[in-house]
N, C-alpha and C positions, 0 to 999 in steps of 0.2 A: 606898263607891261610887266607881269607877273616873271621872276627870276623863277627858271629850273636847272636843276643837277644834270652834269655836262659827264659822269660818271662812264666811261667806255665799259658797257653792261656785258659784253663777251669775255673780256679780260679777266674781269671780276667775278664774274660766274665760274668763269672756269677755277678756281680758286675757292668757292664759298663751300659750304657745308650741305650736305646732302640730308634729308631729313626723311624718317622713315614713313612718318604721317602727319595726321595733322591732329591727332586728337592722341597725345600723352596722356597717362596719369596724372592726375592733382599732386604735387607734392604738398608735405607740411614742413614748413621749417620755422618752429617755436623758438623764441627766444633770440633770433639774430640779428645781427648790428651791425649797422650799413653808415656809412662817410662816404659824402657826396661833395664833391667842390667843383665850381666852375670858373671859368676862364672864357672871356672872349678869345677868337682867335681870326687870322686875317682872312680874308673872305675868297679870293681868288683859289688858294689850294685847295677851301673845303668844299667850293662849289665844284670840285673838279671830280671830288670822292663824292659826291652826290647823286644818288642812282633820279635819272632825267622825270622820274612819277613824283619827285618828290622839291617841294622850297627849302631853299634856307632858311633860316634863324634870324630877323634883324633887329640888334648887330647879333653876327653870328657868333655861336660861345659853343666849348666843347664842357663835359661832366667828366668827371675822373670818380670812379665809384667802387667802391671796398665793402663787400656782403661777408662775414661771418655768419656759417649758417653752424653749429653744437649741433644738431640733430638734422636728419634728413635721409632719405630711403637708401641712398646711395653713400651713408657716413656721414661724418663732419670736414668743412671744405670752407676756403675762402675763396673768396672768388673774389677779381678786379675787373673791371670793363672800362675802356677810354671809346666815349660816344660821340657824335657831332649831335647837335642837337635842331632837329628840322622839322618843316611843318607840310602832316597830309591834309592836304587844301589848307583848312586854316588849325588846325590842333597837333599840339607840339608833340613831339616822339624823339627817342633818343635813339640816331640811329648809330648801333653796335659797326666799332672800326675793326675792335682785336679785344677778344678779354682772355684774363689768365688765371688758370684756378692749381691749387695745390695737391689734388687727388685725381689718380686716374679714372677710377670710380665716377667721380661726377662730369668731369670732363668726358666722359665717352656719352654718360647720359643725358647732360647737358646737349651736348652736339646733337644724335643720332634724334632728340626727345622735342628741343626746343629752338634747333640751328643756331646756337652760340659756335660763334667764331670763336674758339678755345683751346688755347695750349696751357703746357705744364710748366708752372714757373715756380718759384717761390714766391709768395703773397701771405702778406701781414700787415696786419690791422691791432694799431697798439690803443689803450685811451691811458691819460694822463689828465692830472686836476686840470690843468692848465691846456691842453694840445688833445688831440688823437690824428693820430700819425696813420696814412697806410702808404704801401712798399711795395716792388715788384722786384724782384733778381731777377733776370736773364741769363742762362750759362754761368750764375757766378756772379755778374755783374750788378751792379742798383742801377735798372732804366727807367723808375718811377715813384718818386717821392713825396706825396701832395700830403699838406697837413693843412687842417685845422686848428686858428688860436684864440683862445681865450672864450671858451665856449657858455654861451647863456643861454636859459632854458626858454622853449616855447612851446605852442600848441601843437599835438602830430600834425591838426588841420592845415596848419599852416604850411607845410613840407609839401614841395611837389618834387615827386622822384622821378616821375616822366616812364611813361610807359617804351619800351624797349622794340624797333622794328632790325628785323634780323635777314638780309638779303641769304637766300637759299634758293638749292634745286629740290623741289621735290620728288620723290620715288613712291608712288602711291597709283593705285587703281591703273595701270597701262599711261601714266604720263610721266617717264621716265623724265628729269632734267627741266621739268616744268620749272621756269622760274618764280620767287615769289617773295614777295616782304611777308615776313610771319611779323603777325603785329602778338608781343608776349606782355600781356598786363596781371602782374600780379597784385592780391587784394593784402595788404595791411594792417593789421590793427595794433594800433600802438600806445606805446607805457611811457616813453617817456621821450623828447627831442630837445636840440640844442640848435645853435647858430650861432656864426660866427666869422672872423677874419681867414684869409688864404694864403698859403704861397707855396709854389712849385719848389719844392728843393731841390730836384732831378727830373729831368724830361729826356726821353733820347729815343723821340720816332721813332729812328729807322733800327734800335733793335728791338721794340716793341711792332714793329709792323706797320704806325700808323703814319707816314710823311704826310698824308694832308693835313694833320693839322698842327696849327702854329699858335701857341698861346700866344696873347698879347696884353690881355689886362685883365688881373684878380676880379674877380666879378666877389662870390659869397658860397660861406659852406655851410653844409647840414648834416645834421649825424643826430641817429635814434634807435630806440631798441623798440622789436618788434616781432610781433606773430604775425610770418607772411606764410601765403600758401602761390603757389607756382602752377597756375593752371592752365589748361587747356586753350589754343589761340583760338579768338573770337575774328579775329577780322584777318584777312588778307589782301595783298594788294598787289598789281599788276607794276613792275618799277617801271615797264616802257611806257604808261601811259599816265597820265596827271591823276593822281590820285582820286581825284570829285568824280573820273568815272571807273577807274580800276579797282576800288572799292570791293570784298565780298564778305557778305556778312557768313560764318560760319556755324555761330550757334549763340544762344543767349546762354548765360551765366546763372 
């Protein structure tokens, strides 16, 4: 018998991001560099942050993920995201807890554009021979520390960064509050990737937002420089029903 997310979906809604439609702008953002690390984590809390349309991950592992974008419609912005990472019917998605980005600029068009759960934090993204480092401050505080060590090079093919499902209400066409997974896949193309060992130097949930989830064992990191573009969401998804039928397709690419 198939596990689904026990996610109390009124709670959570009332709390998500409102999004104005469903078809943004394409961004471009040339030249930006992403660190990615994962971590198993315990399985009880994250089934419990799991909206019920959706599986877990097994064993279930969260992404901790640092985007450097230098160029973009909205400025230059780091952005960090802490994911769980779950599966619609069987294809894996990262689904967005809380991410934080450094400009109010793309935090408003992030949210309004792509329903990223998004606040203002400080976020930093270092690289070093040996490491690359990313950071989150809180009020002041370091609530997020995840590095990358000893990095070797590999194929971009080889990276999977996991396309991003973002629980929202939608405000579009007379369906005020419609809820919906925005599935956000953006396209790639990359110059150069790395991989490598992990380790959390700082975690602290509860003033990033995320209590469900619990590292528990270094899984592997990746980090790459890259022309991505941020387009338009393709698929949509109903979170109260099992994905295999709440499915909708939006538009081809």
């Amino acid at each position: 018998m198939p596990l689904f997310g026990t996610l109390d979906l009124d709670t959570a809604l009332a709390a998500a991001p409102t999004i104005d439609s469903l078809r943004p702008e394409t961004w471009s953002l040339p030249g930006s560099e992403i660190l990615q690390v994962s971590f198993e984590v315990a399985e009880a809390p994250a089934l419990a942050v799991t909206p019920p349309g959706l599986h877990p991950s097994i064993p279930p592992y969260a992404t901790f993920t640092f985007h450097r974008a230098p160029e973009s419609p909205a400025g230059p912005f780091t952005l960090a995201m802490v994911r769980l990472i779950v599966r619609a019917g069987i294809r894996p998605r990262g689904l967005l807890m809380k991410a934080f980005v450094d400009s109010e600029a793309a935090a408003d068009a992030l949210g309004r554009g792509w329903g990223y759960d998004v606040s203002m934090a400080e976020v930093a993204l270092s690289r070093r021979h040996n490491e690359i480092r990313g950071a989150v401050s809180v009020d002041g505080e370091l609530a997020l520390e995840a590095v990358l060590e000893e990095p070797e090079p590999i194929a971009g093919a080889d990276i999977e960064l996991f396309d991003n499902l973002h629980l929202v209400n939608l405000a579009e066409g007379g369906q005020d509050g419609e809820p919906l997974l925005v599935q956000v896949d953006p396209g790639y193309q990359y110059h150069e990737a790395d991989r490598g060992a992990v380790r959390l130097g700082t975690f602290r949930p509860t003033a990033l937002g995320v209590d469900g989830i619990e590292p528990v064992y270094a899984v592997v990191g990746v980090t790459c420089r890259a022309d991505m573009e941020l387009n338009a969401p393709r698929f949509v998804i109903d979170p109260r029903v099992p994905a295999v039928q709440g499915t909708r397709r939006l538009q081809a690419r």
